[in-house]
MMTF fields as JSON, N, C-alpha, C and O atoms, coordinates in Angstrom:
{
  "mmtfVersion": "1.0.0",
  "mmtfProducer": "UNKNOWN",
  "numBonds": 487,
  "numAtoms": 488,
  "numGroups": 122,
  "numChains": 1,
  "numModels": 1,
  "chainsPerModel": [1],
  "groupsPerChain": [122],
  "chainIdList": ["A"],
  "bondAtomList": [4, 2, 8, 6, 12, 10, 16, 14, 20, 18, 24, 22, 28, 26, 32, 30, 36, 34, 40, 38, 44, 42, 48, 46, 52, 50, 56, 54, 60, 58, 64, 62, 68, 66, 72, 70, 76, 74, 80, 78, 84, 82, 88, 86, 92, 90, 96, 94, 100, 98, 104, 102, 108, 106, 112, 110, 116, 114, 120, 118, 124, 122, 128, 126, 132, 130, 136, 134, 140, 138, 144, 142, 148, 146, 152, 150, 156, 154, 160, 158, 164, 162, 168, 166, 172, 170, 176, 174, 180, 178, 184, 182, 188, 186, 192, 190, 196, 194, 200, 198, 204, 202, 208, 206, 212, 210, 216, 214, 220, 218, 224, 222, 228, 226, 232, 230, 236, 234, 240, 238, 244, 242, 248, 246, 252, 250, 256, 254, 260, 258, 264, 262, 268, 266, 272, 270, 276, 274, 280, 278, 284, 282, 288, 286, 292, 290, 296, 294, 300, 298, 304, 302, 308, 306, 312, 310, 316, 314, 320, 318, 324, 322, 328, 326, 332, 330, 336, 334, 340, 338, 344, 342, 348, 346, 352, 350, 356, 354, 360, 358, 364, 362, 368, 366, 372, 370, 376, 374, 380, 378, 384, 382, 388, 386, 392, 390, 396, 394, 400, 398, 404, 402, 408, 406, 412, 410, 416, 414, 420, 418, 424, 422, 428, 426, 432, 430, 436, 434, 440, 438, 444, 442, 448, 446, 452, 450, 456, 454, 460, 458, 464, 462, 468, 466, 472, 470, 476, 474, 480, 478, 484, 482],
  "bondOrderList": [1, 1, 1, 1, 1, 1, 1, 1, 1, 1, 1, 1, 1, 1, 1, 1, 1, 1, 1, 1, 1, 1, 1, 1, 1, 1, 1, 1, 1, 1, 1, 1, 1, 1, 1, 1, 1, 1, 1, 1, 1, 1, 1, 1, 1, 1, 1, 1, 1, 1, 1, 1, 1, 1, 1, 1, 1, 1, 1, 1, 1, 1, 1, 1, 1, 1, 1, 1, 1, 1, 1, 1, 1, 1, 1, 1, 1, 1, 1, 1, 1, 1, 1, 1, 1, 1, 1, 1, 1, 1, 1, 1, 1, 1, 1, 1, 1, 1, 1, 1, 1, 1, 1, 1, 1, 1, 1, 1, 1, 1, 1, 1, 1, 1, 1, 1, 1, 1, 1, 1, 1],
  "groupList": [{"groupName": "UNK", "atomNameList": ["N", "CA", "C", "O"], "elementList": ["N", "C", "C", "O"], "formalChargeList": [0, 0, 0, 0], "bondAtomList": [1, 0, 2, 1, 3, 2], "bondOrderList": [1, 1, 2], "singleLetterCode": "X", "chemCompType": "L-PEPTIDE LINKING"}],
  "groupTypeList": [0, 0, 0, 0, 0, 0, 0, 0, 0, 0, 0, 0, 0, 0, 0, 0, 0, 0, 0, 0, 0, 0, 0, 0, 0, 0, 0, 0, 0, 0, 0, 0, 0, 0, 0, 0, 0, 0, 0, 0, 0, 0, 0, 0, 0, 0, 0, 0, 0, 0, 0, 0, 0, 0, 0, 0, 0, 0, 0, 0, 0, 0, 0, 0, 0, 0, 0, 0, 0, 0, 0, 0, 0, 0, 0, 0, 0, 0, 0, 0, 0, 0, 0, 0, 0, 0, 0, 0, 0, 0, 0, 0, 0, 0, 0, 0, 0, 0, 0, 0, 0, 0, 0, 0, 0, 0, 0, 0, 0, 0, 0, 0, 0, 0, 0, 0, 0, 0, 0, 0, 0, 0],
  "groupIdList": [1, 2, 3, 4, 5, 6, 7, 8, 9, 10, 11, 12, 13, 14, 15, 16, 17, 18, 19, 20, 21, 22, 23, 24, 25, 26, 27, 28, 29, 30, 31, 32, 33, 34, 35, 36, 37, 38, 39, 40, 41, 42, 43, 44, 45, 46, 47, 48, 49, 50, 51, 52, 53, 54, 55, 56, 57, 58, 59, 60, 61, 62, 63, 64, 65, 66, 67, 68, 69, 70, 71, 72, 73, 74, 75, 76, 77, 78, 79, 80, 81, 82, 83, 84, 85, 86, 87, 88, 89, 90, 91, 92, 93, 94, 95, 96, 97, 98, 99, 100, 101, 102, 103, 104, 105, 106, 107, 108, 109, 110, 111, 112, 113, 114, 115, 116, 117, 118, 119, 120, 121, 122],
  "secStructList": [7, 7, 1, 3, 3, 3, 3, 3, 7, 7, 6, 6, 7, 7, 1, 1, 7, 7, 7, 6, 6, 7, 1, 7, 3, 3, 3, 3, 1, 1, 7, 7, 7, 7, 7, 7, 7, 7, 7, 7, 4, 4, 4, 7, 7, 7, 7, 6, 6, 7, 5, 7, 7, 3, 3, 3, 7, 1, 1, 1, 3, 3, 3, 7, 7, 5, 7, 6, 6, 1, 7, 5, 7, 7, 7, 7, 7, 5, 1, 1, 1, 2, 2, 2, 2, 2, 2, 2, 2, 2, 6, 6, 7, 7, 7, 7, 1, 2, 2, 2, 2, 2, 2, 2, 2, 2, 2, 2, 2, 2, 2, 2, 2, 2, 2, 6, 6, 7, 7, 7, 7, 7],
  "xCoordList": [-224.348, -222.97, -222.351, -222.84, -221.432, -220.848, -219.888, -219.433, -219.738, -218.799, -217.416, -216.478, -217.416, -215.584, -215.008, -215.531, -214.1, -213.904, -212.9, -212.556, -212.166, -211.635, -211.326, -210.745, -211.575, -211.592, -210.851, -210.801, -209.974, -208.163, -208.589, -209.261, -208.166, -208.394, -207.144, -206.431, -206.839, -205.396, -205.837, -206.823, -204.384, -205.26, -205.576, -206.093, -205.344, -205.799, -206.889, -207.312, -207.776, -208.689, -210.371, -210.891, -210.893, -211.677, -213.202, -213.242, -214.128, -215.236, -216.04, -216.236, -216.483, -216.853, -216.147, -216.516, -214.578, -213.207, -213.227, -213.05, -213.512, -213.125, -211.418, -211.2, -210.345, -209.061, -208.675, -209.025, -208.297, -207.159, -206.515, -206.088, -206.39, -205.908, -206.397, -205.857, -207.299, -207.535, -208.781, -209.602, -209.266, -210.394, -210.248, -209.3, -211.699, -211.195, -210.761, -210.798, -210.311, -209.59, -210.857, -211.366, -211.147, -211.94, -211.671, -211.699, -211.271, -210.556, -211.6, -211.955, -212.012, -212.598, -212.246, -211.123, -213.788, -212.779, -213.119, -213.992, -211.742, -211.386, -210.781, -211.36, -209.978, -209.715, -208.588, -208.09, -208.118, -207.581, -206.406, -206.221, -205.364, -203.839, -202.654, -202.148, -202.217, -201.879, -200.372, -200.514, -199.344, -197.984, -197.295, -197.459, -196.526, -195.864, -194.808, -194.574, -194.171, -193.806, -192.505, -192.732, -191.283, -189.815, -190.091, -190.531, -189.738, -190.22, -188.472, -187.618, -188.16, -186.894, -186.744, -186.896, -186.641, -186.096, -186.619, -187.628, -185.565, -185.678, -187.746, -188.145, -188.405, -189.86, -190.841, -192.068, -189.879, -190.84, -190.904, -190.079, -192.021, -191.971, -192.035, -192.495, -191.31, -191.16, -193.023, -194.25, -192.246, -193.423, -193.658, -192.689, -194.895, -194.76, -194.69, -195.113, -194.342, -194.338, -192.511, -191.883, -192.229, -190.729, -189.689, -190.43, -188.678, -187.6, -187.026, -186.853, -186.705, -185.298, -184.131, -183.746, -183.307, -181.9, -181.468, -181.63, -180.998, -180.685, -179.422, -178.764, -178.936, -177.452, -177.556, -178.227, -176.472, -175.979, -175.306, -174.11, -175.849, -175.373, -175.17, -175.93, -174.311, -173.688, -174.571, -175.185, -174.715, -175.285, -177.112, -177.802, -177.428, -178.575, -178.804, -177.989, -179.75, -180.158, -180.897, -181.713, -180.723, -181.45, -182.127, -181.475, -183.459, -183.941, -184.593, -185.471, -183.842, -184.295, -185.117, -184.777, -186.255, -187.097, -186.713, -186.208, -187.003, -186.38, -187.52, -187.957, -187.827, -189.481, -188.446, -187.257, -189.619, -189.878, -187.812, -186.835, -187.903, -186.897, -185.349, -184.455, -185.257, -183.993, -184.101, -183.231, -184.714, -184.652, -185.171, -186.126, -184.699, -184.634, -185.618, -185.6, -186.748, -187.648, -188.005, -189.04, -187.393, -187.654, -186.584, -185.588, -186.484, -185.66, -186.237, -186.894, -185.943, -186.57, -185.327, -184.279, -185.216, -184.012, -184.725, -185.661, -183.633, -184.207, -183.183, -182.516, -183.123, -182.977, -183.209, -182.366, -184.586, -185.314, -185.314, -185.13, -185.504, -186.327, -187.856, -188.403, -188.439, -189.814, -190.688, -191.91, -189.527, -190.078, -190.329, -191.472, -189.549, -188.894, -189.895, -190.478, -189.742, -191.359, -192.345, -192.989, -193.096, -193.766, -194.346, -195.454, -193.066, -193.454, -193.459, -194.129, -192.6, -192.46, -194.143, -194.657, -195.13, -196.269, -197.066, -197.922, -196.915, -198.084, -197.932, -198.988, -196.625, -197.149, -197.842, -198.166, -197.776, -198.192, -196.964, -197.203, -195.676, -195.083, -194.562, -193.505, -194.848, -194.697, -196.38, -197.329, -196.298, -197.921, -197.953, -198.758, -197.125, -196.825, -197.057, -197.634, -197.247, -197.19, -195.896, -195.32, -195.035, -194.281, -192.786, -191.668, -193.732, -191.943, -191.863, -190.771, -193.143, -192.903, -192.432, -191.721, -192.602, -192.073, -190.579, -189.887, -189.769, -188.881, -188.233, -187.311, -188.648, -188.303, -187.873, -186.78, -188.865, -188.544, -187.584, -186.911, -187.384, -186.305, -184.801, -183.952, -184.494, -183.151, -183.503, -182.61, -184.293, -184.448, -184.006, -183.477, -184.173, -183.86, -182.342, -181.452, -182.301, -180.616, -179.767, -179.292, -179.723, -179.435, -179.24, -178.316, -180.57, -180.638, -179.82, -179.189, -179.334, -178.639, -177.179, -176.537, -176.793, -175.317, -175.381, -174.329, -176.27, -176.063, -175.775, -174.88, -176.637, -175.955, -174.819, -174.209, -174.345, -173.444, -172.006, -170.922, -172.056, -171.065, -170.563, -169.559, -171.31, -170.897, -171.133, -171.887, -170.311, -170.553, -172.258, -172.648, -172.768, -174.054, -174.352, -174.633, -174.254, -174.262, -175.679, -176.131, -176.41, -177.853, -177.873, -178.909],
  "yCoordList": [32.858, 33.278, 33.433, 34.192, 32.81, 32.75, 34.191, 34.71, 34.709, 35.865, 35.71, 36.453, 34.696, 34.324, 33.176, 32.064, 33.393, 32.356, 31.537, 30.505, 31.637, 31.046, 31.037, 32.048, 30.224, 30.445, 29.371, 28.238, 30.256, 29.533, 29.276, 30.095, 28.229, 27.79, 27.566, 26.644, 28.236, 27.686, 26.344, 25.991, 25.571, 23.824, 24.35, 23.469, 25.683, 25.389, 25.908, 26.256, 26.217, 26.469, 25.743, 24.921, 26.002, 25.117, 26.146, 27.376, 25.381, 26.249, 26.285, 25.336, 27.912, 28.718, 29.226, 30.141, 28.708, 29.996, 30.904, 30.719, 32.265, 33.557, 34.207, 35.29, 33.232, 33.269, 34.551, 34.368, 35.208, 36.056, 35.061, 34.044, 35.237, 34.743, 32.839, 32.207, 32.504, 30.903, 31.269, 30.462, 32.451, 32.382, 32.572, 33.142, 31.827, 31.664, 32.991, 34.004, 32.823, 34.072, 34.178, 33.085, 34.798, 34.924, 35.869, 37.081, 34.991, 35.742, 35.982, 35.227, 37.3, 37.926, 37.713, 37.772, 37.292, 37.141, 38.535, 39.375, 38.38, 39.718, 40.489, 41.563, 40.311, 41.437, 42.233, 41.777, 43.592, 44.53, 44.174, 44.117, 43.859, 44.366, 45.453, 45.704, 46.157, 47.252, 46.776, 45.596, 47.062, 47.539, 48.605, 49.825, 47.876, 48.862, 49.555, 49.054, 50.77, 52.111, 51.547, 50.913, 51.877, 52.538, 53.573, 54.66, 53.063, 54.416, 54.944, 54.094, 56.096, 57.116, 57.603, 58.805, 57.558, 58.159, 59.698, 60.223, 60.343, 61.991, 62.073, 63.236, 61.456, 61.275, 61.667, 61.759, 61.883, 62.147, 63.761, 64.661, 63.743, 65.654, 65.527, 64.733, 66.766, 66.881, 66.363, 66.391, 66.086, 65.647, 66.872, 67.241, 67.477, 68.48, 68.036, 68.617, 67.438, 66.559, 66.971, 66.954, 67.229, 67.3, 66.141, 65.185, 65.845, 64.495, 64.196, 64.831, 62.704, 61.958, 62.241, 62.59, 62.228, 61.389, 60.017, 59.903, 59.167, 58.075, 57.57, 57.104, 57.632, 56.987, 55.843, 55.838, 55.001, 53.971, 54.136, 53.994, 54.624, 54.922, 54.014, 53.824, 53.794, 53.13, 51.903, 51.58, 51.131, 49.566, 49.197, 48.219, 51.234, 51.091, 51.973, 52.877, 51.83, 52.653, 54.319, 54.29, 55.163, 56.485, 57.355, 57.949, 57.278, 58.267, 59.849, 59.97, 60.758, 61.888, 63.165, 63.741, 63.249, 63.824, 65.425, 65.887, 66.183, 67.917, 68.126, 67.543, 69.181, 70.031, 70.885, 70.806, 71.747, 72.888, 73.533, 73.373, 74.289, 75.076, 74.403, 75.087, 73.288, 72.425, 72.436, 73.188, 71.984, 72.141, 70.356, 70.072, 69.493, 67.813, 68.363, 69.477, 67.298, 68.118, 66.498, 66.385, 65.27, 64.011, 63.185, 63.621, 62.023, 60.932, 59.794, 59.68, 58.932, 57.431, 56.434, 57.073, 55.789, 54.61, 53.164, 52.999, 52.151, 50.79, 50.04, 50.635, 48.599, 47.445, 47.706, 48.207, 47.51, 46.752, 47.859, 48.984, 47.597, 48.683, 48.813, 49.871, 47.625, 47.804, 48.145, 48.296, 48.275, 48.533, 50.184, 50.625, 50.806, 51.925, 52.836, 53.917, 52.092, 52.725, 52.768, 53.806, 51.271, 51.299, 52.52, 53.056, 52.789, 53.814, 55.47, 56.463, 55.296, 56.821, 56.561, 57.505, 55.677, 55.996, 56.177, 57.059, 55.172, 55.303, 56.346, 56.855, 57.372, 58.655, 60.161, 61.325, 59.059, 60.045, 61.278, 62.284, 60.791, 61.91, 61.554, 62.162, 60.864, 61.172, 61.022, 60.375, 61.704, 61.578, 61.6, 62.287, 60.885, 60.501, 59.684, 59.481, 58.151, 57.091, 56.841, 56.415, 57.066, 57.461, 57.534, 57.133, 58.647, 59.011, 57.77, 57.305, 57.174, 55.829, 54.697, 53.895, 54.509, 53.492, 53.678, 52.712, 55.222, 55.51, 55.005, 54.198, 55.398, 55.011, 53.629, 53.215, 53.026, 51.627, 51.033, 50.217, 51.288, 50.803, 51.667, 50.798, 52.557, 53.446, 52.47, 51.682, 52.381, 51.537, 49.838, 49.246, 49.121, 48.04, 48.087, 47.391, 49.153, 48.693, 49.349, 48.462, 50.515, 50.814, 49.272, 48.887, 48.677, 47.328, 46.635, 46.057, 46.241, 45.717, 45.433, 44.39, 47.006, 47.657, 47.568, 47.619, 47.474, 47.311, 45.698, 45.431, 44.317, 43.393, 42.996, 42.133, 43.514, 43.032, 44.009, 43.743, 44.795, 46.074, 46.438, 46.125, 46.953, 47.445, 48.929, 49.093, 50.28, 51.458, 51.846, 51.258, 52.692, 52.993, 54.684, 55.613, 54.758, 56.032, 56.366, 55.621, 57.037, 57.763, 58.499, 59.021],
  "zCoordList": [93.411, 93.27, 94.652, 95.489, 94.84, 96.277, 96.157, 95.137, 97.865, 97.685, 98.036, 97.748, 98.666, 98.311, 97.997, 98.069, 97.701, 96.188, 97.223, 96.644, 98.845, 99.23, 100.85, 101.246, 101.656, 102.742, 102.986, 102.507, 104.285, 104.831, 106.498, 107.126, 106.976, 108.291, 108.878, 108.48, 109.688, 110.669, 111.316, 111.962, 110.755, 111.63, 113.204, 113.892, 113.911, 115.408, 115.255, 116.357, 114.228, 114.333, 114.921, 114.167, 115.862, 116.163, 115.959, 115.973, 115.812, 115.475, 116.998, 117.759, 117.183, 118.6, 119.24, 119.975, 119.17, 119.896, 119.007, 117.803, 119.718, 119.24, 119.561, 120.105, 119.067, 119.657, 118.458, 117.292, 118.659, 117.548, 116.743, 117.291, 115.476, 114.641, 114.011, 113.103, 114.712, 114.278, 114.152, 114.586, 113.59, 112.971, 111.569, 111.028, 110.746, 109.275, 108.939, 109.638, 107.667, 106.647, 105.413, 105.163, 105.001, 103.788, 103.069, 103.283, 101.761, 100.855, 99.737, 98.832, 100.061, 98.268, 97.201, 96.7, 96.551, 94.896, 94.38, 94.601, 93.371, 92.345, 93.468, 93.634, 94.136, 95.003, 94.283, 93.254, 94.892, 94.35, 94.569, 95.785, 93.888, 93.863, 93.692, 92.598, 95.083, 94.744, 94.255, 93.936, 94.104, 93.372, 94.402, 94.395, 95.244, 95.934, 94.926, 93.826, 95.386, 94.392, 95.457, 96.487, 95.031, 96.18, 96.721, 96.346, 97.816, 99.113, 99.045, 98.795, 99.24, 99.694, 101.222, 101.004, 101.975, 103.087, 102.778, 103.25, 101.764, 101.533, 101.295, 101.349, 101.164, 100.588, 102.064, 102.04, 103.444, 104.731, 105.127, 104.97, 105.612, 105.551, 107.484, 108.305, 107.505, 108.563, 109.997, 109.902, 110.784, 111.627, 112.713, 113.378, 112.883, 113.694, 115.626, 116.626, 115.524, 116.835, 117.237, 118.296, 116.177, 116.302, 115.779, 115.551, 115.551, 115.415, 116.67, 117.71, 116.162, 116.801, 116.758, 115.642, 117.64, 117.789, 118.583, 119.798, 117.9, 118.323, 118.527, 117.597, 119.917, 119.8, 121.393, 122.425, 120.791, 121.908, 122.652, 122.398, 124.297, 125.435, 127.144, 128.093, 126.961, 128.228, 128.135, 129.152, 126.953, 126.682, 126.799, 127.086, 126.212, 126.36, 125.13, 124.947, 124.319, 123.264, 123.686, 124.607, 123.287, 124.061, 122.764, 121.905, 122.843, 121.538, 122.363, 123.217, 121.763, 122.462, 121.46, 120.426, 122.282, 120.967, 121.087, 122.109, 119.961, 119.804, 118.857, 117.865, 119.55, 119.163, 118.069, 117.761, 117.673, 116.492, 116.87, 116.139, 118.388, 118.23, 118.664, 119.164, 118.44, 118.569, 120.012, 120.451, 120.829, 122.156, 122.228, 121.506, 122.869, 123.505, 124.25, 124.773, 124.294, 125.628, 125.912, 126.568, 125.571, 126.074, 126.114, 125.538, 126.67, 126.082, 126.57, 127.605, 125.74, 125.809, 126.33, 126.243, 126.575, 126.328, 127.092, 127.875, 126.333, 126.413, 125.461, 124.615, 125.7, 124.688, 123.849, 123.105, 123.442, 122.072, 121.388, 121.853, 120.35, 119.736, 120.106, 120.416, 120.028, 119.82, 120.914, 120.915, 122.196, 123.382, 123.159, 123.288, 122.922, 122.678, 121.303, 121.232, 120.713, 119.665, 120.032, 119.876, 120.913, 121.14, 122.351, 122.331, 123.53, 124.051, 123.227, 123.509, 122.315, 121.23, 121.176, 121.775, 120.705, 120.025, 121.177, 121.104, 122.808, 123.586, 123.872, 124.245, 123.915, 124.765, 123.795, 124.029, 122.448, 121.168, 120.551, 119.882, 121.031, 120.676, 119.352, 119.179, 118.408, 117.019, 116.364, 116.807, 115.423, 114.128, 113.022, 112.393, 112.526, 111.123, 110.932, 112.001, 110.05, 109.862, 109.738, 110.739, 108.339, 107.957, 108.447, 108.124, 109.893, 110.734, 111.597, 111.924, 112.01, 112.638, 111.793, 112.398, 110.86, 110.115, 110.049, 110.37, 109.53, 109.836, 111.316, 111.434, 111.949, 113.204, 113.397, 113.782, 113.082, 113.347, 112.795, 113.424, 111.714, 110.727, 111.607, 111.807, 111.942, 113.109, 114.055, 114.368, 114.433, 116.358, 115.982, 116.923, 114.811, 114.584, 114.38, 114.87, 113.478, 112.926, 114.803, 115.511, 115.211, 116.488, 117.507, 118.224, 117.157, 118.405, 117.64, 118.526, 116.587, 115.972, 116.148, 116.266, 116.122, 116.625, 118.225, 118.862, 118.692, 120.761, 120.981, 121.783, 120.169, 120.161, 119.744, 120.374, 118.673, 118.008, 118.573, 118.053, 119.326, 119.831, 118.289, 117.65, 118.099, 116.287, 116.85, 117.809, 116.084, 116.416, 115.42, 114.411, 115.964, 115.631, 115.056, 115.813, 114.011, 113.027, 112.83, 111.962, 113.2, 112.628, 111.202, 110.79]
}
C-alpha cells in the first residue's frame, strides 16, 4: 500500500538541489479537510503587548504602538506594509496570531491609500 496517493514536481525541479520550493510535494491520501468558519474583526481579544494606531503621515505610513495605560511607547513608519509588520513582529511587539493577521490586513489597505493619495481611516 503506497502512502501517497500523489506527488507534484515543479518543472524546475531537478533531483539533488535542496532549493526551497522545487522540491517534490507529497500529497497524503485521505487527508483532512478543514472548512474555514467567517472570521469577525469584533472575534480578537485584546493583545497584551498593547494596540496599534495607524495613520498616513507626511507620505509615509506611521504605526504607533500604546501599552496597557494608553501611553505610545513606539512608532514604526515606512512604505510597505510588509516592511512595517515585518518589523512589528522582529522586535516581538505584538503576540497574537490574530492581532497580526489583523494588522496586516490595516497595513495593506493604509499602503493602499498612500499609493493611491486616498484619505486613510483606521
Amino acid at each position: 500500500m503506497k502512502k501517497y496517493s500523489q506527488i507534484l514536481k515543479s518543472k524546475k525541479y531537478k533531483r539533488g538541489k535542496d532549493l526551497c520550493g522545487y522540491k517534490p510535494i507529497y500529497i497524503i491520501k485521505n487527508i483532512k479537510t478543514i472548512k474555514a468558519r467567517s472570521w469577525n474583526e469584533d472575534d480578537i481579544k485584546l493583545d497584551p503587548k498593547g494596540y496599534f494606531l495607524i495613520r498616513i503621515h507626511k507620505n509615509r505610513i506611521q504605526v504607533g504602538l500604546v501599552n496597557k495605560k494608553n501611553e505610545m511607547i513606539k512608532i514604526i513608519e515606512g512604505k510597505k506594509a510588509t516592511d512595517i509588520l515585518h518589523e512589528i513582529i522582529k522586535r516581538k511587539m505584538i503576540s497574537r496570531l490574530d492581532h497580526a493577521y489583523y494588522m496586516g490586513i490595516k497595513l495593506e489597505r493604509a499602503e493602499y491609500c498612500l499609493k493611491n493619495k486616498k484619505n486613510f481611516i483606521q
